[in-house]
N, C-alpha and C positions, 0 to 999 in steps of 0.2 A: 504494500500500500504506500503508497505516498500522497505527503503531506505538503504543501508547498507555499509559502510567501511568494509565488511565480511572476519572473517580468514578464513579457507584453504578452508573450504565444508561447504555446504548446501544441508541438507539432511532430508527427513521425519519429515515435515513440515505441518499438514493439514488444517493451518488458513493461510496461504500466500497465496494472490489472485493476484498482483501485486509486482513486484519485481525490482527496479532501479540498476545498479553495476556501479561505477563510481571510477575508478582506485584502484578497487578492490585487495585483492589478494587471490580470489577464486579460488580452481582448478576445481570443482565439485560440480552440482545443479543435485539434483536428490531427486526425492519421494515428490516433493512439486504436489499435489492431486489436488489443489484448482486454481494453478496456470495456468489464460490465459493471464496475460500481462507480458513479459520478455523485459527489455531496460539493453542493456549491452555497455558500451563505455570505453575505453583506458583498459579492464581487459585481459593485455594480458597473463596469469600464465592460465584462463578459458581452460582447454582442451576435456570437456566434458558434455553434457547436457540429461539426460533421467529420464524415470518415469516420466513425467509432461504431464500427458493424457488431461487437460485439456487447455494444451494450445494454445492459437488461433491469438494471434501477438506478433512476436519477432524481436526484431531489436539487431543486435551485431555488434559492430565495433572494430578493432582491438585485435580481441581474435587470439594472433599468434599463438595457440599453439592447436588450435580448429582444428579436423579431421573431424569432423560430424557434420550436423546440425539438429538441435531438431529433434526427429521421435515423432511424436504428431497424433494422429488420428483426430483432429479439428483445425490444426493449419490454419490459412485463408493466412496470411500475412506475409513475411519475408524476411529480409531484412539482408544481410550478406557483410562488408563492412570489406578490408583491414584483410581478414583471412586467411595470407598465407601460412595452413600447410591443408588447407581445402580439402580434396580429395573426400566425398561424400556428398550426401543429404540425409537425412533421411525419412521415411515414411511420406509423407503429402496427403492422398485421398482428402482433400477437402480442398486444396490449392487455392485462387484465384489471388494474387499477389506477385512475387517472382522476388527482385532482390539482384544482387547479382554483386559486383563490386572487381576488387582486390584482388579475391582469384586464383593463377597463378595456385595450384596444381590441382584443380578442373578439371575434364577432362569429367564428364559425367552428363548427365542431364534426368530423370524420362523419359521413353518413355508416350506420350502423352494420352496413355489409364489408365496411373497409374494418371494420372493430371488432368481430365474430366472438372474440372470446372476452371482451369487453364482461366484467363481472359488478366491478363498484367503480360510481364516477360520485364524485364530491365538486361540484362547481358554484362559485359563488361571488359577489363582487367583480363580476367579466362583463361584456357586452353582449355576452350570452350563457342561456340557459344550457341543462342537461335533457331537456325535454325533449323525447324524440331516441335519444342516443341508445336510450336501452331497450327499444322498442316495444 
């Protein structure tokens, strides 16, 4: 695991498996291969997350400056808390738990066929509901 004060990027990486940011000033996590556990808190300069196919739980809080969230092909679990430039979700096929609190610009949410194993969603404080998501 690692734990990191990181300057600006993080970038093609493929011994990080676990990754902590804790008032970071990262702008960019990308090409980390190995990477399923993402924990990001107060990193708000974070604007962007990809290339990290293997990841499978993220939790981010107060990333202001974040448009996107992980597009992962095995992310399970995610958690996006206090992201208010947040406007889309990224690709999640095998998503099982997604909340998501705090992000105002957020307007749209996965149609329910892109989400199939979609189990609990918690959304609240976005510019959209969960209504619909779990069919």
């Amino acid at each position: 695991m690692a734990s990191l004060p990181a300057d600006k990027v993080i970038v093609n990486d493929d011994e990080v498996e676990e990754l902590i940011l804790v008032r970071s000033s990262v702008v960019m996590i990308a090409g980390l291969w190995k990477l399923y556990k993402l924990r990001a808190w107060e990193n708000r300069r974070l604007a962007a997350i990809f290339d990290c196919p293997s990841l499978e739980t993220c939790v981010i809080e107060r990333a202001h400056r974040l448009l996107e969230s992980p597009d992962s092909p095995k992310l399970k679990s995610l958690t996006l808390k206090s992201c208010w430039r947040l406007q889309r979700l990224g690709r999640m096929p095998l998503i099982e738990r997604l909340v998501i609190h705090d992000c105002p610009l957020l307007v749209s949410l996965p149609d329910r066929e892109e989400v199939p194993l979609l189990r609990e969603v918690m959304i609240t404080g976005c510019g959209v509901s969960s209504d619909g998501i779990l069919g």
